[in-house]
Backbone as CSV, one residue per row, in Angstrom:
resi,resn,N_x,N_y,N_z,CA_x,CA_y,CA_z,C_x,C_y,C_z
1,UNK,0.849,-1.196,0.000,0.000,0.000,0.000,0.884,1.245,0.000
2,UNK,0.880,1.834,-0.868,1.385,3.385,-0.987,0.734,4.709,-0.645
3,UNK,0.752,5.688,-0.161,0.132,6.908,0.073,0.213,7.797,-1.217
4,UNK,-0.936,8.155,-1.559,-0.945,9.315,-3.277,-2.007,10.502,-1.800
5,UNK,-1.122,11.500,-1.928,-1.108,12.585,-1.405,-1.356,13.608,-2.416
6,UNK,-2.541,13.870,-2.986,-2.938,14.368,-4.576,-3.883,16.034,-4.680
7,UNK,-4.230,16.495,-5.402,-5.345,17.418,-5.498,-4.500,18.688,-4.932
8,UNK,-5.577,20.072,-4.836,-5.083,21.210,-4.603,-5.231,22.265,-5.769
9,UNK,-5.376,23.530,-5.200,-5.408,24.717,-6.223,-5.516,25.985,-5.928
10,UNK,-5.089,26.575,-6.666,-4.193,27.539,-6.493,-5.662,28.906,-5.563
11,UNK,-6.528,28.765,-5.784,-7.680,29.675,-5.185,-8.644,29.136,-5.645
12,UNK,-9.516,29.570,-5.240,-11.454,29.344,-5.395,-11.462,29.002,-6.600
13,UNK,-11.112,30.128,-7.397,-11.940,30.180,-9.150,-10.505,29.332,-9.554
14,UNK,-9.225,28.853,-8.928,-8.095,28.068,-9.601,-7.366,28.921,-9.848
15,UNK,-6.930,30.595,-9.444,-5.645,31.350,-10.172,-5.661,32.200,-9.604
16,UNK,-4.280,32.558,-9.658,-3.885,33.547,-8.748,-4.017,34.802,-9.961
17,UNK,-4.140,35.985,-8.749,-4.233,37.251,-9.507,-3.272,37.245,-10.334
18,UNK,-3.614,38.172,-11.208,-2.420,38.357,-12.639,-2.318,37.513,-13.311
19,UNK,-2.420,35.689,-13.481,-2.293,35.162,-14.410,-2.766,35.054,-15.836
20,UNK,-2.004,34.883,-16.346,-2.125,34.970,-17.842,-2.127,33.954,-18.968
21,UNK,-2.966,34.351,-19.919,-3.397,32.869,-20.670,-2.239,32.185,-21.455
22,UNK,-2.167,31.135,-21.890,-0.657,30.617,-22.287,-0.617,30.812,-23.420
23,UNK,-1.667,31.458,-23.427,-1.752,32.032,-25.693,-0.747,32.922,-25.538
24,UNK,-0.381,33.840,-24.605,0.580,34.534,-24.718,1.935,34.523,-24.149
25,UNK,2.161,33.129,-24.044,3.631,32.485,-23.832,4.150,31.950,-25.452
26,UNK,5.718,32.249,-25.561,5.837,31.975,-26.693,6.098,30.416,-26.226
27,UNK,5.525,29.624,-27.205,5.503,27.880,-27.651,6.908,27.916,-27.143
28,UNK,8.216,28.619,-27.480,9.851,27.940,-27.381,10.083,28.523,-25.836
29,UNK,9.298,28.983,-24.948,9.895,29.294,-23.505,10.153,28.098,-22.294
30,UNK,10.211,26.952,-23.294,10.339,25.989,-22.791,10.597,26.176,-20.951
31,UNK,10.073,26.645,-19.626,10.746,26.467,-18.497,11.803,25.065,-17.925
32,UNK,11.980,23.820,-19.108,12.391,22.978,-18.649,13.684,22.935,-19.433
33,UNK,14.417,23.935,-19.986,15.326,23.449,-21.346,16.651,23.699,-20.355
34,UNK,17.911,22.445,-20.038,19.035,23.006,-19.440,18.807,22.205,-18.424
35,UNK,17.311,21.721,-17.952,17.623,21.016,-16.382,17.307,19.162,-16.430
36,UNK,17.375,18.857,-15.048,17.557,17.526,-15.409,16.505,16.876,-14.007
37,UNK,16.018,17.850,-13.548,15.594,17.594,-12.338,14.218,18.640,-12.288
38,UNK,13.866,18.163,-11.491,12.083,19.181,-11.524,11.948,19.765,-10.167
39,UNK,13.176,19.625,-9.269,13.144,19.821,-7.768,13.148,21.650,-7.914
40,UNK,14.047,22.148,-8.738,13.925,23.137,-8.616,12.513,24.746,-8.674
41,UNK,11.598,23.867,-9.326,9.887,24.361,-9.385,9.259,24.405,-8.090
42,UNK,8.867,26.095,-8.194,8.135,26.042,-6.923,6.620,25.693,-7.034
43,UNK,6.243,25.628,-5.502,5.016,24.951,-5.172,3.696,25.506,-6.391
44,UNK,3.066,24.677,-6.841,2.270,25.549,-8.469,2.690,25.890,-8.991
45,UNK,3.806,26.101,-9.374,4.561,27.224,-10.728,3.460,27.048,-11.656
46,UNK,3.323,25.817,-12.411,2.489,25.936,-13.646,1.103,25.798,-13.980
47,UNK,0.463,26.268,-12.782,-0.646,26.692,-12.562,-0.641,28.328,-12.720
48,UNK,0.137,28.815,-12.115,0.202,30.554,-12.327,1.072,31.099,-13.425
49,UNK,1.163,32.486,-13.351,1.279,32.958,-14.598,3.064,32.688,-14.526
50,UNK,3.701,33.120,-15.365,3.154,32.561,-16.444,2.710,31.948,-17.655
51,UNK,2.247,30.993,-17.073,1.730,29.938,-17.633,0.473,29.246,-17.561
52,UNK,-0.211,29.903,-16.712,-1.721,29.402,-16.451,-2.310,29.464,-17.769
53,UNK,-3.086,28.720,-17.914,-4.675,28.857,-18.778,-5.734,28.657,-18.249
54,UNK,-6.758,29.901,-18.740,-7.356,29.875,-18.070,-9.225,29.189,-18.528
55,UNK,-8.683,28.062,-19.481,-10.024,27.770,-19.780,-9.663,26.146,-20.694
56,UNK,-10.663,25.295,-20.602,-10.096,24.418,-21.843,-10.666,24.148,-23.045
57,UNK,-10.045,25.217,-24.105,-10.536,25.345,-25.479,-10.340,24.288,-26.288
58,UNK,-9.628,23.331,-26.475,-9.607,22.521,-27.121,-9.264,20.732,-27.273
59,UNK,-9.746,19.934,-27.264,-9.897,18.549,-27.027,-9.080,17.399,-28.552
60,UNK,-7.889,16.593,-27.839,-7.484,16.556,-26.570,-6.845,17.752,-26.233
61,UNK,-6.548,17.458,-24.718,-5.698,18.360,-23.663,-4.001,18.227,-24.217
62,UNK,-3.589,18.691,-24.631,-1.812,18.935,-25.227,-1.444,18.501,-23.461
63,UNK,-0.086,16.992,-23.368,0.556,16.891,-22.305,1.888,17.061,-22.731
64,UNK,2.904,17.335,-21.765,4.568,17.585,-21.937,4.680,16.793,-20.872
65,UNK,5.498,15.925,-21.192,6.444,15.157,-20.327,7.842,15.325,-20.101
66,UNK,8.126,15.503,-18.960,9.370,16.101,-18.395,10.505,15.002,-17.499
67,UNK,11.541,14.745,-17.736,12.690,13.683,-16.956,12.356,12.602,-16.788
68,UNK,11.344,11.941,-17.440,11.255,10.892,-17.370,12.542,9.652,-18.402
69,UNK,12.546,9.028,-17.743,13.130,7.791,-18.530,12.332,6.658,-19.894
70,UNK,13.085,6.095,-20.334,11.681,5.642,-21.173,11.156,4.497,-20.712
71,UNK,11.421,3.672,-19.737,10.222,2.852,-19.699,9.492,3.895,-18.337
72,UNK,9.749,5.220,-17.679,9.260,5.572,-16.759,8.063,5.974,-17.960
73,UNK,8.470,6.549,-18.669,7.879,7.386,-19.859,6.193,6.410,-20.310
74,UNK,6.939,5.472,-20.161,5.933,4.076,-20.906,4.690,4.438,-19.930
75,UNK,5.180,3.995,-18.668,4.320,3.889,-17.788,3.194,5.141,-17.592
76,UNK,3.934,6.164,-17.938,3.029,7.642,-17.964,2.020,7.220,-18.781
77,UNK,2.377,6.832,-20.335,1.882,6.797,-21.339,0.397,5.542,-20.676
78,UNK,0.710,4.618,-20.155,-0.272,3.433,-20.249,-1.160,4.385,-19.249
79,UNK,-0.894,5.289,-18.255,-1.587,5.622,-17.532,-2.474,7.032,-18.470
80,UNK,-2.246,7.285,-19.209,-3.043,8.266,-19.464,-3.938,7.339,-20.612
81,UNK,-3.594,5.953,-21.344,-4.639,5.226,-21.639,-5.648,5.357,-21.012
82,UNK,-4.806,4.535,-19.713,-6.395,4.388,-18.492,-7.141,5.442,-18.361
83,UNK,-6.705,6.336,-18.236,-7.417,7.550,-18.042,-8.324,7.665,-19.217
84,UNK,-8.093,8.412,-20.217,-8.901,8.080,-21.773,-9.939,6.979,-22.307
85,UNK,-9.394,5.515,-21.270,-10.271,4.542,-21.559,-11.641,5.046,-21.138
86,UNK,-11.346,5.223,-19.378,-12.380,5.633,-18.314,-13.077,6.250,-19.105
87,UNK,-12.753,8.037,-19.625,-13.435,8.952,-19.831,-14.620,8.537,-21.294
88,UNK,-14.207,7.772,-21.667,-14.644,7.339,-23.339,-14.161,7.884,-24.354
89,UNK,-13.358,8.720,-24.671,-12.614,9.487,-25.460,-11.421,10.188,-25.275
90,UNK,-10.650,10.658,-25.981,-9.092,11.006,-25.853,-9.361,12.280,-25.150
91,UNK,-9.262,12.359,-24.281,-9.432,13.860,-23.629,-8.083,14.449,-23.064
92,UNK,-7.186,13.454,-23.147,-5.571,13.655,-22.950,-4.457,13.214,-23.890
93,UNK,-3.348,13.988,-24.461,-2.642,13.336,-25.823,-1.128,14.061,-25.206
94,UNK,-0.213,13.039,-25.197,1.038,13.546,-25.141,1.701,14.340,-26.432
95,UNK,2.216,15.723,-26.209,3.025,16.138,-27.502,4.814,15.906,-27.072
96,UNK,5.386,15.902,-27.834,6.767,15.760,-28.036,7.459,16.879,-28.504
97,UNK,6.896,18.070,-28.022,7.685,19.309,-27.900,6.865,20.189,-27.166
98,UNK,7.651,21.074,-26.305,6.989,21.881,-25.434,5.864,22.752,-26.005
99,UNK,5.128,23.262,-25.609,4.028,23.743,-26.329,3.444,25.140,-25.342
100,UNK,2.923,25.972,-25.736,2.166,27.234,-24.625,1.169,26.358,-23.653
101,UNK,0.620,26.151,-24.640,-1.026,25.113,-24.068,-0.664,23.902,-23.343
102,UNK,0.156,23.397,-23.083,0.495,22.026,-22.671,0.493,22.112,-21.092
103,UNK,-0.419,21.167,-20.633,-0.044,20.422,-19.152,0.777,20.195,-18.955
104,UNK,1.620,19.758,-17.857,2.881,18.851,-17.644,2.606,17.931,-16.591
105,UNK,3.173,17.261,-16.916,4.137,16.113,-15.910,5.391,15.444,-15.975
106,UNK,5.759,16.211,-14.617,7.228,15.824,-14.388,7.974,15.257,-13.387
107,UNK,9.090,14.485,-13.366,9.550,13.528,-12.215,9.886,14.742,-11.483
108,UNK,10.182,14.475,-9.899,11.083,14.859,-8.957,11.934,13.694,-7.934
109,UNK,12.902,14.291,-7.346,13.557,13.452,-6.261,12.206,13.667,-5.074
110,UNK,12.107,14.186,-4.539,11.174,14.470,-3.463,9.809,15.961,-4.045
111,UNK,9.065,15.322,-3.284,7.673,15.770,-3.157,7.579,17.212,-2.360
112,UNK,7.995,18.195,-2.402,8.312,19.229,-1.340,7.204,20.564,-1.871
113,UNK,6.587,20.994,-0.459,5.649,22.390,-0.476,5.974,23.667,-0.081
114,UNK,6.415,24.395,-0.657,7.026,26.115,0.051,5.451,26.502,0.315
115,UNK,4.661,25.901,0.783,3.463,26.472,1.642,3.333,25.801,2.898
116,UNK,2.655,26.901,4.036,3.025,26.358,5.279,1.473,25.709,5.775
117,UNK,0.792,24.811,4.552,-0.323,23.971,5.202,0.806,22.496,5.506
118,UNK,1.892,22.580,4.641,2.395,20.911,4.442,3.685,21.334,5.336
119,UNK,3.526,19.992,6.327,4.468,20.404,7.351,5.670,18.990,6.438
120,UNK,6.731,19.539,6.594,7.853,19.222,5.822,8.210,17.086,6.408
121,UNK,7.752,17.232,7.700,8.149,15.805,7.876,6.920,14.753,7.385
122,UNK,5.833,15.117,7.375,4.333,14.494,6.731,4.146,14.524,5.087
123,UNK,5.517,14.911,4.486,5.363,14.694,3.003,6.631,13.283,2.024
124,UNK,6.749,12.803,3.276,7.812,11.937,2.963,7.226,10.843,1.825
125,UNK,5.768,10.501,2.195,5.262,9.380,1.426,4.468,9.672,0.470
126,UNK,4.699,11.287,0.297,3.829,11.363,-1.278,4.510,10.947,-2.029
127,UNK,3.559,10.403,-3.186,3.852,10.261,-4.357,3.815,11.150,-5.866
128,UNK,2.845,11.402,-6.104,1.882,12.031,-6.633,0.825,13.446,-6.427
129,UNK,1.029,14.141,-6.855,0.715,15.329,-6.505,-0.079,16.058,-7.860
130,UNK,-1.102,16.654,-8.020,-1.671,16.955,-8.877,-1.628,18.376,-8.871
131,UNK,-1.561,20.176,-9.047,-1.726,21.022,-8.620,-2.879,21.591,-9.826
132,UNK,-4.226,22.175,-9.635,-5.393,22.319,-10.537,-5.892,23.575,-9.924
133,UNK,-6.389,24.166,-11.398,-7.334,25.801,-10.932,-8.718,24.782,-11.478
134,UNK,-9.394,25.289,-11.002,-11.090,24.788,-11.472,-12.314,26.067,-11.393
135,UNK,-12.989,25.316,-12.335,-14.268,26.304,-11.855,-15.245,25.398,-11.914
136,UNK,-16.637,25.916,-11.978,-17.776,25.213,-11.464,-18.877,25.419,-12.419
137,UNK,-19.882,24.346,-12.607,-20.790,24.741,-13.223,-22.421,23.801,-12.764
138,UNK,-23.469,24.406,-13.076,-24.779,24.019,-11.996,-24.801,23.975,-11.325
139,UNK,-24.068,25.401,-10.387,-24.491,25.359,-9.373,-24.006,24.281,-8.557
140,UNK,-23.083,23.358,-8.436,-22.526,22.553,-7.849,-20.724,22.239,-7.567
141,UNK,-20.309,21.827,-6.497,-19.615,21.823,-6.330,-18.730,20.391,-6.597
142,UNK,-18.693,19.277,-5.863,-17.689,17.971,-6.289,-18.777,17.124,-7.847
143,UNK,-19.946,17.759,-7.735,-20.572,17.144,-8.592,-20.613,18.000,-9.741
144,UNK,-19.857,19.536,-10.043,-19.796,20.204,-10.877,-18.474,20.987,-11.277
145,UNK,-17.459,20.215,-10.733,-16.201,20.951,-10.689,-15.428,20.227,-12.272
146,UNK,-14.840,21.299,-12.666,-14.090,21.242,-14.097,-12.631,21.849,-13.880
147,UNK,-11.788,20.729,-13.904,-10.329,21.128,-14.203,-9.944,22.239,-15.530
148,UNK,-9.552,23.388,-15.029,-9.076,24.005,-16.502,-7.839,24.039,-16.720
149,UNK,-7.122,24.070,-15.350,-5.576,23.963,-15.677,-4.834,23.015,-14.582
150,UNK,-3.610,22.374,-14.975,-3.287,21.234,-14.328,-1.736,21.100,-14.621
151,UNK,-1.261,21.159,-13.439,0.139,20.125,-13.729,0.561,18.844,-12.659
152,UNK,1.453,18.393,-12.823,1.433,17.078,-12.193,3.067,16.893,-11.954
153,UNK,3.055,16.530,-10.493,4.654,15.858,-10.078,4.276,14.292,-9.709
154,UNK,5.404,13.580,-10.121,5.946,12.647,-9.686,7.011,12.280,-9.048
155,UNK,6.756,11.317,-7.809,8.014,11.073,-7.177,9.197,9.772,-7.272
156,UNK,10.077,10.059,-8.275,11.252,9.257,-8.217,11.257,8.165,-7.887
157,UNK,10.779,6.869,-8.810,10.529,5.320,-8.017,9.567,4.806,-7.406
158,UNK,8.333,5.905,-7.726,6.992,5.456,-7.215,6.253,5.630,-8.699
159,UNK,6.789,5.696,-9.850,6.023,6.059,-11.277,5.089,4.776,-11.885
160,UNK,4.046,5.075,-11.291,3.121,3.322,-11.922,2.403,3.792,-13.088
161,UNK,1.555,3.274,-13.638,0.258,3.505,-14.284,-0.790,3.971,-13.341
162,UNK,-0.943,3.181,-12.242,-2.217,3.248,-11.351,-1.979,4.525,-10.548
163,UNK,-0.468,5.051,-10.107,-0.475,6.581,-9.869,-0.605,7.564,-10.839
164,UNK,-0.293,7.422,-12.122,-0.610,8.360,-13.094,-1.917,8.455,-13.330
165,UNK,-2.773,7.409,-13.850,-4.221,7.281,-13.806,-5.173,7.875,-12.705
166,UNK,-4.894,7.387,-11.084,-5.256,7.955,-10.183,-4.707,9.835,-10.445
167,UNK,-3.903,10.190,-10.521,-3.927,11.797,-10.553,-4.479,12.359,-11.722
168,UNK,-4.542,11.585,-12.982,-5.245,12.036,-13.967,-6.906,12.111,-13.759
169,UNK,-7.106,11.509,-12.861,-8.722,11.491,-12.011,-8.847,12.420,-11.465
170,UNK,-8.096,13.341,-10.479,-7.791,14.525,-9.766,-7.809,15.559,-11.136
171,UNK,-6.709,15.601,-12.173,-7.272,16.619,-13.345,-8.520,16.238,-14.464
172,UNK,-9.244,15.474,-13.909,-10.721,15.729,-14.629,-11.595,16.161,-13.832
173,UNK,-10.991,16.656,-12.312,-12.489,17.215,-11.386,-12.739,16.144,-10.265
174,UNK,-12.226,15.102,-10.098,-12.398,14.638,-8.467,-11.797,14.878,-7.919
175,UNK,-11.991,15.444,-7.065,-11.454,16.532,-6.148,-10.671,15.937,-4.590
176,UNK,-11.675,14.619,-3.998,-11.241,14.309,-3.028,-10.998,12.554,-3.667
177,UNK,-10.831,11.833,-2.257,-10.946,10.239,-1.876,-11.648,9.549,-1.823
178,UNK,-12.954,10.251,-2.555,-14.316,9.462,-2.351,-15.446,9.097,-3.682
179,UNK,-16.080,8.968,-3.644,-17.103,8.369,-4.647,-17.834,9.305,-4.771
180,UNK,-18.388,10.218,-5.833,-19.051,11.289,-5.858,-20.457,11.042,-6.408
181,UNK,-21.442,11.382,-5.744,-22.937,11.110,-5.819,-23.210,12.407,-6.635
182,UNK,-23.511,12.137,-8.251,-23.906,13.403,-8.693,-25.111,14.042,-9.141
183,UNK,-26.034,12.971,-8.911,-27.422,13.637,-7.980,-27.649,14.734,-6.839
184,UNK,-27.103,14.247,-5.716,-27.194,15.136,-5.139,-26.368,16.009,-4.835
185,UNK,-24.927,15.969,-5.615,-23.659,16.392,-4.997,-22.973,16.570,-3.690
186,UNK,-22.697,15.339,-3.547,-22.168,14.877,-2.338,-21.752,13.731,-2.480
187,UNK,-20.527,13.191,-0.973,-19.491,12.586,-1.703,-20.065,11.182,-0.729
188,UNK,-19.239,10.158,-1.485,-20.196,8.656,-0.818,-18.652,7.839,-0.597
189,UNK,-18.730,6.666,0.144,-17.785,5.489,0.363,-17.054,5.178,-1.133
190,UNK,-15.991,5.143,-1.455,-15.490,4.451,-2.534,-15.631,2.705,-1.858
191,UNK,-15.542,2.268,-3.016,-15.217,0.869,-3.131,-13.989,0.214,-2.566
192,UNK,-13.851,-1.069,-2.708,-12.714,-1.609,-1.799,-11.827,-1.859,-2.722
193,UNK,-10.462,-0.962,-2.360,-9.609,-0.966,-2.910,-9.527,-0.494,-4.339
194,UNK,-10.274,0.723,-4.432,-10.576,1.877,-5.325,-9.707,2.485,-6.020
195,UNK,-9.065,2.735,-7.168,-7.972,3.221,-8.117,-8.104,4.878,-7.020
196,UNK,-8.733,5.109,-6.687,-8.909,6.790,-6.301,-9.239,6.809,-5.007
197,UNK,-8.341,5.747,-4.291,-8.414,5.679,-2.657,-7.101,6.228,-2.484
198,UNK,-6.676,6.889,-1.155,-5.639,7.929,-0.506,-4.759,6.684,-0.452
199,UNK,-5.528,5.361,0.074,-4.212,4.519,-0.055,-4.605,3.237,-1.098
200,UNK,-3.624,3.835,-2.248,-3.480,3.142,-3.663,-3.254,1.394,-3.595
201,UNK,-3.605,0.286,-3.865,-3.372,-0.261,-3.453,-3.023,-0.844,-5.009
202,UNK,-1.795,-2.016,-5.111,-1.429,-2.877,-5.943,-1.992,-2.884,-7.342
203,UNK,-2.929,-3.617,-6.770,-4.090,-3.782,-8.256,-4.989,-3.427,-7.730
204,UNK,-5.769,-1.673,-7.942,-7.137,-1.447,-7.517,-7.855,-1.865,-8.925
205,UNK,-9.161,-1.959,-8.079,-10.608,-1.650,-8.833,-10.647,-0.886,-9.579
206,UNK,-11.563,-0.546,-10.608,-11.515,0.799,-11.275,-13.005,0.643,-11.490
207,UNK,-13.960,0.180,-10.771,-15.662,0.216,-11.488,-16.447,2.275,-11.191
208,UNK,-16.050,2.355,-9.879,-15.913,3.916,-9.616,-15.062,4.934,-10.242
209,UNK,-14.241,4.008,-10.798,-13.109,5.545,-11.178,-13.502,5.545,-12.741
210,UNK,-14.060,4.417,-13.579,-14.204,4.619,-14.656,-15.766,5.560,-14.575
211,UNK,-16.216,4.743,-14.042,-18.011,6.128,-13.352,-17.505,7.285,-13.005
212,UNK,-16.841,8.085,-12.420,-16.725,9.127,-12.334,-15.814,9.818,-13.776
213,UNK,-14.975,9.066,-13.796,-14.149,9.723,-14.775,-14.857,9.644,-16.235
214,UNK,-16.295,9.069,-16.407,-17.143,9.012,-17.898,-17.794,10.421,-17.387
215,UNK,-18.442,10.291,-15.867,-19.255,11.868,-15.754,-18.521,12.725,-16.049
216,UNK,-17.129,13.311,-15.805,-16.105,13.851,-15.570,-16.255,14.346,-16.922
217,UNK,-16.268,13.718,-18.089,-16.021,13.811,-19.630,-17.365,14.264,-19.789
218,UNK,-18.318,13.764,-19.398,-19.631,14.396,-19.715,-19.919,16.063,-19.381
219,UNK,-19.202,16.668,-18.141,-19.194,17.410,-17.724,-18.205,18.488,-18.096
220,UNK,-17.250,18.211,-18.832,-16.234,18.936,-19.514,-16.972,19.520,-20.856
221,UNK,-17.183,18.191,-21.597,-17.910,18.689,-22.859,-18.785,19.627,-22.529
222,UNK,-19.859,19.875,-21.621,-21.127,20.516,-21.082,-20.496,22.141,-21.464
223,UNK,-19.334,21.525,-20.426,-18.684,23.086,-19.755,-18.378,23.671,-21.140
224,UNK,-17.372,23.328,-22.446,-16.931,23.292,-23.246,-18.047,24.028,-24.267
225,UNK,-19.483,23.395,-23.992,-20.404,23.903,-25.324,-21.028,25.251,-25.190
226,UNK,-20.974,25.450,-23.559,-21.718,26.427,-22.952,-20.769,27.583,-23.291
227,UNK,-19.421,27.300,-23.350,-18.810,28.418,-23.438,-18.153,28.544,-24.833
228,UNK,-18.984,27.702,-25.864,-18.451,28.345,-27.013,-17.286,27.662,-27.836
229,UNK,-16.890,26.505,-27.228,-15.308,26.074,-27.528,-15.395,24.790,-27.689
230,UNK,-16.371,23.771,-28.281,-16.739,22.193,-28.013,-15.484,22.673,-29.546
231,UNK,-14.786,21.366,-29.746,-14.728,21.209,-31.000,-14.830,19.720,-31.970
């Protein structure tokens, strides 16, 4: 059993003041060109400006992958299958050059927070860390929340499928450790030994995580038509 210590964002609406859309980052500002390590990124960097975006215009989601190795690489890759399987459609696509628009995910040696909610000796067993701005729509909250911007750490020798998949669940809008009732919006028991339990286990289940993560897609598109940008 491993601990995935996941979710988080940057404020209410997902962004800090001043950020700016990544339409106006040039594509070659690569922040990763020269390094070899991801330790040096502070807590959200690529959630705020800048580099934030602040909406998701277009399907799939552009990913950048950062220090990985290649069978670490592999493993990213099978996990954002899973993810895509769940949702019913490609709603995530790795590119192979840095991009404005692009998510990331990237290795680190350690899991570390320059914010003083995470006390420095209680982060030893993360793995996985998701950092997301969101907004909301009907009026609801875990049953109406939409990832618009997302990046993702990994920790050094904990790189599975079932942790990539599990945080790719965190950037489609599940927010917590639980089973989300989206009737009434409110959150219910996950299943035993749940892909999207706090403690990940070996070979989880996935009958909940593929159910949430199909609403998840249902609820993106929604968000997507309402505002003009389905494509």
């Amino acid at each position: 059993m491993v601990l995935v210590h996941c979710g988080g964002s940057a404020s209410d609406n997902g962004f800090e003041e001043g950020g700016q859309s990544a339409a106006d980052i040039s594509a070659t500002q690569s922040p990763f060109e020269g390094l070899s390590t991801g330790d040096d990124f502070t807590w959200g960097e690529f959630i705020n400006s800048p580099y934030s975006t602040t909406a998701v215009t277009t399907l799939p989601i552009p990913i950048y992958l950062v220090f990985f190795t290649d069978a670490e690489k592999q493993a990213v890759l099978d996990g954002i299958d899973m993810a895509n399987l769940a949702v019913g459609f490609d709603v995530f696509e790795v590119v192979d050059e840095w991009q404005a628009d692009a998510r990331t995910i990237y290795k680190v040696d350690d899991i570390d927070f320059d914010d003083p909610e995470f006390v420095p000796s209680t982060t030893g067993s993360i793995i996985g860390y998701t950092y997301h701005g969101n907004v909301y729509i009907d009026g609801k909250y875990d049953a109406g929340r939409i990832v618009v911007d997302w990046s993702m750490e990994l920790k050094s020798g904990n790189i599975s499928k079932w942790v990539v998949a599990h945080e790719l669940g965190h950037a489609m809008g599940i927010q917590s450790h639980a089973m989300i009732d989206y009737d009434t919006d409110t959150l219910t028991d996950l299943e035993p030994n749940s892909l999207m339990s706090a403690q990940l286990p070996n070979n989880p289940v996935l009958n909940d995580y593929n159910t949430m993560m199909e609403k998840q897609g249902e609820l993106l598109l929604t968000y997507m038509q309402e505002n003009g940008t389905s494509n």
